[in-house]
NUFI-305296 format. One record per residue (C-alpha): residue number from 1; residue in one letter; x, y, z. Coordinates in steps of 0.05 Angstrom, whole numbers, plus 5000, padded with zeros to 4 digits. Each point is the difference from the previous one (the first is absolute). Layout:
> num residu xx yy zz
> NUM A X Y Z
...
REM end
This chain:
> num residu xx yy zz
> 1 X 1917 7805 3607
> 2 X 4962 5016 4930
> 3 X 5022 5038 4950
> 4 X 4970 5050 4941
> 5 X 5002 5047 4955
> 6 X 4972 5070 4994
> 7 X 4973 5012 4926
> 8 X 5004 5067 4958
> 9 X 4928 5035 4985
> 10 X 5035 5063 4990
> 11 X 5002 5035 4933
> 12 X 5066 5037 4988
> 13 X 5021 5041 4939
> 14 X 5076 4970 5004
> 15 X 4967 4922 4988
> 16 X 4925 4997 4998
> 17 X 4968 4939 5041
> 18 X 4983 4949 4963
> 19 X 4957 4937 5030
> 20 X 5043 4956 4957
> 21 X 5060 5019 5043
> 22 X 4968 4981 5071
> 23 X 4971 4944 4960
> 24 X 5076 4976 4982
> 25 X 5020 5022 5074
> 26 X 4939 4949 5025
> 27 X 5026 4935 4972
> 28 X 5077 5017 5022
> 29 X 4975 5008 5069
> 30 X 4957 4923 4990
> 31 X 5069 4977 4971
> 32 X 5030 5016 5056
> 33 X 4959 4982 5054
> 34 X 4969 5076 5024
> 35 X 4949 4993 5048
> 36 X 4950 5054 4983
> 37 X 5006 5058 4938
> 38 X 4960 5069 5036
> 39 X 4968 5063 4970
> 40 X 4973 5060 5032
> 41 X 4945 5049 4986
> 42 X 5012 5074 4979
> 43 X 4952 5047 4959
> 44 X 5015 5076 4971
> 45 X 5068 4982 4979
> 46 X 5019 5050 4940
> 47 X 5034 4945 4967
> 48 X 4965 4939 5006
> 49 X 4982 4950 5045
> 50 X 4968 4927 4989
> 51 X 4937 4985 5048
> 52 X 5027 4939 5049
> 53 X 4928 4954 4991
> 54 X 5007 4999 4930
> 55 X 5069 4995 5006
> 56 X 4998 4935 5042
> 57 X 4946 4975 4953
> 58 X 5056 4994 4949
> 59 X 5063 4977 5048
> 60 X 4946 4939 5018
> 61 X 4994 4984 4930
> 62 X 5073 4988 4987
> 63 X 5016 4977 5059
> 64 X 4996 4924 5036
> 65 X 5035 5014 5065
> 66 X 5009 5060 5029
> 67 X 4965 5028 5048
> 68 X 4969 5076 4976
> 69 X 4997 5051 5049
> 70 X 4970 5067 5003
> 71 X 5044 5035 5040
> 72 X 4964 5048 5011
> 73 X 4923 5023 4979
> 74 X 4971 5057 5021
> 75 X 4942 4971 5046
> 76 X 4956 5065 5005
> 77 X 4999 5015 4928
> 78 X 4958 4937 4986
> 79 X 4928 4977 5020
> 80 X 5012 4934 5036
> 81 X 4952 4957 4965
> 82 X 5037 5012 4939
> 83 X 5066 4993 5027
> 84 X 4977 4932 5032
> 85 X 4972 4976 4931
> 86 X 5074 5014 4960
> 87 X 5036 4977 5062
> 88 X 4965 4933 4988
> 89 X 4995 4990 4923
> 90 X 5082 5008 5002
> 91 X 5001 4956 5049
> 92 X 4962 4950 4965
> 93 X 5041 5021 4933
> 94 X 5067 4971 5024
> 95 X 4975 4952 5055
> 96 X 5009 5036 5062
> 97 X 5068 5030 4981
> 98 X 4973 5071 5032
> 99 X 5029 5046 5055
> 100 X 4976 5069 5016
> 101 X 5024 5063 5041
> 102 X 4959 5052 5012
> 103 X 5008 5074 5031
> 104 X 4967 5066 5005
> 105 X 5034 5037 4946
> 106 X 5041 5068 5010
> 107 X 4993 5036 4938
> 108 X 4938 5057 5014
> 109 X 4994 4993 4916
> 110 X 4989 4918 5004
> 111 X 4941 5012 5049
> 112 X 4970 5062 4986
> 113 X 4991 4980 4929
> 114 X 4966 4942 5007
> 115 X 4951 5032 5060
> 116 X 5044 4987 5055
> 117 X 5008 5053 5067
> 118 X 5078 4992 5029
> 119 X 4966 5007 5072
> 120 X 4944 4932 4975
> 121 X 5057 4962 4978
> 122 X 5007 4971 5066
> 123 X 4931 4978 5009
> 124 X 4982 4979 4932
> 125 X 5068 4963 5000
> 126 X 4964 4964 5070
> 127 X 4943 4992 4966
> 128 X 5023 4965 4936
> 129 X 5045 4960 5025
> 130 X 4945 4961 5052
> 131 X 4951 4994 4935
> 132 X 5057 4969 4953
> 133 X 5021 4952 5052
> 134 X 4924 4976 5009
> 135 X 4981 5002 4929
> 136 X 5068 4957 4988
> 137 X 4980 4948 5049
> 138 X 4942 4990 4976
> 139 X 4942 5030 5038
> 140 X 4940 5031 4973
> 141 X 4970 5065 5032
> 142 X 4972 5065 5003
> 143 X 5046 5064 5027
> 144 X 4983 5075 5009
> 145 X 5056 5039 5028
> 146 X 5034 5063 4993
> 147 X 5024 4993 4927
> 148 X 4962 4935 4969
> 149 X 4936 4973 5002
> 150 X 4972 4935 4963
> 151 X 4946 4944 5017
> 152 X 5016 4922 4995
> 153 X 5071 5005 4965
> 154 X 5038 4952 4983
> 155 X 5055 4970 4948
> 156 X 5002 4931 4970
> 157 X 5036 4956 4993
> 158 X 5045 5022 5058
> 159 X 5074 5004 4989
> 160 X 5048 4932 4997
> 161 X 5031 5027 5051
> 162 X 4972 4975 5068
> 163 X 4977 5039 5046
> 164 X 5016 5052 4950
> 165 X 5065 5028 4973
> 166 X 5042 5036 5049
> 167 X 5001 5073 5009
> 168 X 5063 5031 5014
> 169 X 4992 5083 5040
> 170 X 5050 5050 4976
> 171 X 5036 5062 5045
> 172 X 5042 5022 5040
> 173 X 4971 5050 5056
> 174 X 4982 4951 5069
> 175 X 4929 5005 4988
> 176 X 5006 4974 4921
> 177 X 5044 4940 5035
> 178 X 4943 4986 5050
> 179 X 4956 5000 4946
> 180 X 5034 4952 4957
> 181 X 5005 4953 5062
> 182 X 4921 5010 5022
> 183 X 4963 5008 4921
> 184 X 5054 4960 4954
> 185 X 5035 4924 5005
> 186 X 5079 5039 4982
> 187 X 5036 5064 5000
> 188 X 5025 5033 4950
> 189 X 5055 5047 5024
> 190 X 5024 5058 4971
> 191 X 5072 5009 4968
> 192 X 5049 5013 5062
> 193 X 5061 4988 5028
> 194 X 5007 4934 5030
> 195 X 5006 5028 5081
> 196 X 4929 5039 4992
> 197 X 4972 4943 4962
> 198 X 5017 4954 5051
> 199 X 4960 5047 5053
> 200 X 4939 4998 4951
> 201 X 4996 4919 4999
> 202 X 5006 4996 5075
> 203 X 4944 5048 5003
> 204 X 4968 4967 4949
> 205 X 5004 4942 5031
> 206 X 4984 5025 5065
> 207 X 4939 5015 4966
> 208 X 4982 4936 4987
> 209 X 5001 4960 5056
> 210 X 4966 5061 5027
> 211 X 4944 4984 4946
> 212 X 4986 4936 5034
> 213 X 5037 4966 4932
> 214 X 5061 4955 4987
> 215 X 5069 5042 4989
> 216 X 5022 4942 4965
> 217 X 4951 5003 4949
> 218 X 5008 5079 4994
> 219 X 5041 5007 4933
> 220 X 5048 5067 4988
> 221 X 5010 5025 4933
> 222 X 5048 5056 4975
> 223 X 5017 5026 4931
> 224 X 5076 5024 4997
> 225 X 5031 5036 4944
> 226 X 5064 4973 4969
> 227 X 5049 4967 4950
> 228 X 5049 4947 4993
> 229 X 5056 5015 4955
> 230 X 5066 4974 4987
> 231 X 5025 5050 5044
> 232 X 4971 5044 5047
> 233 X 5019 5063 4956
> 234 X 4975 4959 4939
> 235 X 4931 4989 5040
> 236 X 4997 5076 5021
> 237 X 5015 5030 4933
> 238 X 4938 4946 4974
> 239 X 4949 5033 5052
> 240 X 5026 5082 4978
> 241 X 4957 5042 4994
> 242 X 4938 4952 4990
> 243 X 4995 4977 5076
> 244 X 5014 5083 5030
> 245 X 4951 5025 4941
> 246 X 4935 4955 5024
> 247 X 5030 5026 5075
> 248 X 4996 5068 4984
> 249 X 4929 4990 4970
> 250 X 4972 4961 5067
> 251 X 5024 5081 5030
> 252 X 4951 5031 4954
> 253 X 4948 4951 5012
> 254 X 5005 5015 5080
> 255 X 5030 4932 5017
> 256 X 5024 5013 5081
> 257 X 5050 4950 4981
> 258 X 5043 5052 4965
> 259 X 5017 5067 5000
> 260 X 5045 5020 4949
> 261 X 5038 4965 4942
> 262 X 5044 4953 5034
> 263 X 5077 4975 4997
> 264 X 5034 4936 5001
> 265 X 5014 5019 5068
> 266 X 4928 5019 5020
> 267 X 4976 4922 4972
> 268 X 5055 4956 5008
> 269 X 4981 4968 5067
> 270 X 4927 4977 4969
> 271 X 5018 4979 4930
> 272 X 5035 4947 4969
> 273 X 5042 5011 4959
> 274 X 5073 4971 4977
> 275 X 5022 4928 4982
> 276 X 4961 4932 5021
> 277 X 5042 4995 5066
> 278 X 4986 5083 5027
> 279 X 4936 4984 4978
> 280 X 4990 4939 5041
> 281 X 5034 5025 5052
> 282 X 4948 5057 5014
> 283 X 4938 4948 4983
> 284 X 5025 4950 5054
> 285 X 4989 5068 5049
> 286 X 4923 5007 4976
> 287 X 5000 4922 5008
> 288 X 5022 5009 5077
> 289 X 4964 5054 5017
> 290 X 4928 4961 4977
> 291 X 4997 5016 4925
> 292 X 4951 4942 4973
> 293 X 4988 5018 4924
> 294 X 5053 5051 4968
> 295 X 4975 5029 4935
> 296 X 5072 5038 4965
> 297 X 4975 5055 4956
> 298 X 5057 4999 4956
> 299 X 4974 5040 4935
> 300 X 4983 5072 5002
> 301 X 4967 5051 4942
> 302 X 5042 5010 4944
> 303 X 5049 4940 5006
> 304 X 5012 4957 4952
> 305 X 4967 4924 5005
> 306 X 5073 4958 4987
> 307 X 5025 5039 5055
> 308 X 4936 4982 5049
> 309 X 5003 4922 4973
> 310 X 5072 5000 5016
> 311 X 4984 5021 5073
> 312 X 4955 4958 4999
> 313 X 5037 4936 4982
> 314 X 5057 5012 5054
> 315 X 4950 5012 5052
> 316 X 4970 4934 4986
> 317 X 5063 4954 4977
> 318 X 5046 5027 5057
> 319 X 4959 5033 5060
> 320 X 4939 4964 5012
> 321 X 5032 4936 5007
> 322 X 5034 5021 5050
> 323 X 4940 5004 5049
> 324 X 4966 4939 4975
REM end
């Protein structure tokens, strides 16, 4: 099982974001053997948000080991040429050390803005995602479809990565799953409790073989939420009111995923949070159920960075060995 962390981009009044902090968070996570550090991709925040490209430009530059994820881009905001061409310079930048999920977006804001229908997110999404893979592998050609047209493209050199670095599909609805399984090499699912999770990687899975592809070389991400404290009301009191603030924005923002501010209650089967061994206790249940890569967003807007390095540190020193 592999293991990572999910970095801060946003800005928050109560403690700004600073790149020095996920900079400081980057080589903890090397000292401790993390798999993967992950960003995602969010625009028209009021305050702030850092761009994930650029972001990952400056992880790979400070960085020797860990793998950098985009977790996730939004694939019909780009053109795919372009996409294909930063995919591939980061990829030479820190020698194949790349992994990237990709989705249609949610927000009617993030797509609208940058020209996008919500009803051609589908089929630009289909569309994009055939011409990255191509471009990635290598091949040189012309393309006129619904959304893109070009004559003899190409990009050179072509990624370290061989056949090309590994796309990973993100949702939750059936036909996202599918689509992870027929367009992408993983899935990334979306933050649930373990017994509907469990249903989505069977389907996923399902998928798969269905695809005509190996399940065994099918890999299943999933970002959970959480601290690990010296106790489990230390670790809750850590995570108050940063984590249920960012949950009551993804409400205004239209995620499905939520509908109003939620309680310890509402959130405690799908985070983890509490000391190393509650912790562990709930990762070894991702683990069973077909978890591959587990990235633990453990700092939220607003909270301080000792606190998040402190998560941070148990999670690596007294979790992860667990499960190697």
């Amino acid at each position: 099982m592999e293991f990572g962390i999910y970095l801060n981009q946003y800005g928050d009044e109560r403690h700004p974001f600073a790149f020095e902090d996920a900079f400081e968070q980057a080589a903890l996570m090397e000292e401790l053997g993390y798999d993967t550090a992950a960003v995602g991709e969010r625009h028209f925040y009021e305050e702030g948000f850092y761009e994930p490209l650029t972001f990952l430009s400056a992880l790979g530059a400070r960085t020797d080991d860990l793998d950098l994820m985009a977790n996730i881009l939004i694939l019909p905001v780009y053109h795919p040429i372009h996409l294909a061409e930063r995919i591939t310079a980061l990829d030479h930048l820190i020698d194949g050390r790349t992994r990237w999920g990709v989705s249609l977006g949610y927000r009617e804001s993030e797509l609208r803005n940058f020209g996008v229908e919500m009803d051609d997110r589908v089929p630009r999404f289909l569309e994009s995602i055939d011409i990255v893979k191509r471009l990635l592998e290598g091949e040189r050609f012309s393309h006129d479809g619904a959304y893109f047209r070009f004559d003899d493209a190409f990009v050179r050199p072509r990624p370290v990565q061989k056949p090309r670095p590994r796309l990973w599909g993100g949702g939750s609805s059936p036909v996202a799953i599918k689509r992870a399984a027929y367009r992408c090499d993983g899935f990334t699912a979306a933050v649930t409790v373990p017994e509907t999770l469990a249903d989505d990687i069977e389907r996923y899975r399902e998928a798969v073989a269905e695809a005509g592809k190996d399940p065994d070389d099918a890999s299943v991400t999933i970002m959970v939420d959480g601290y690990v404290g010296e106790s489990t009301d230390a670790a809750r009191e850590a995570l108050e009111p940063y984590m249920f603030d960012l949950h009551e924005k993804y409400i205004k923002w239209g995620n499905p995923e939520f509908r109003r501010r939620p309680t310890w209650e509402d959130v405690e089967a799908q985070v983890l949070v509490g000391t190393a061994d509650e912790v562990a206790e709930k990762v070894a249940r991702y683990r069973d159920i077909g978890v591959d890569h587990l990235i633990f967003r453990t700092q939220f807007p607003g909270m301080e960075q000792s606190a998040a390095l402190e998560s941070i540190r148990r999670f690596g020193e007294d979790v992860m060995p667990q499960f190697r």
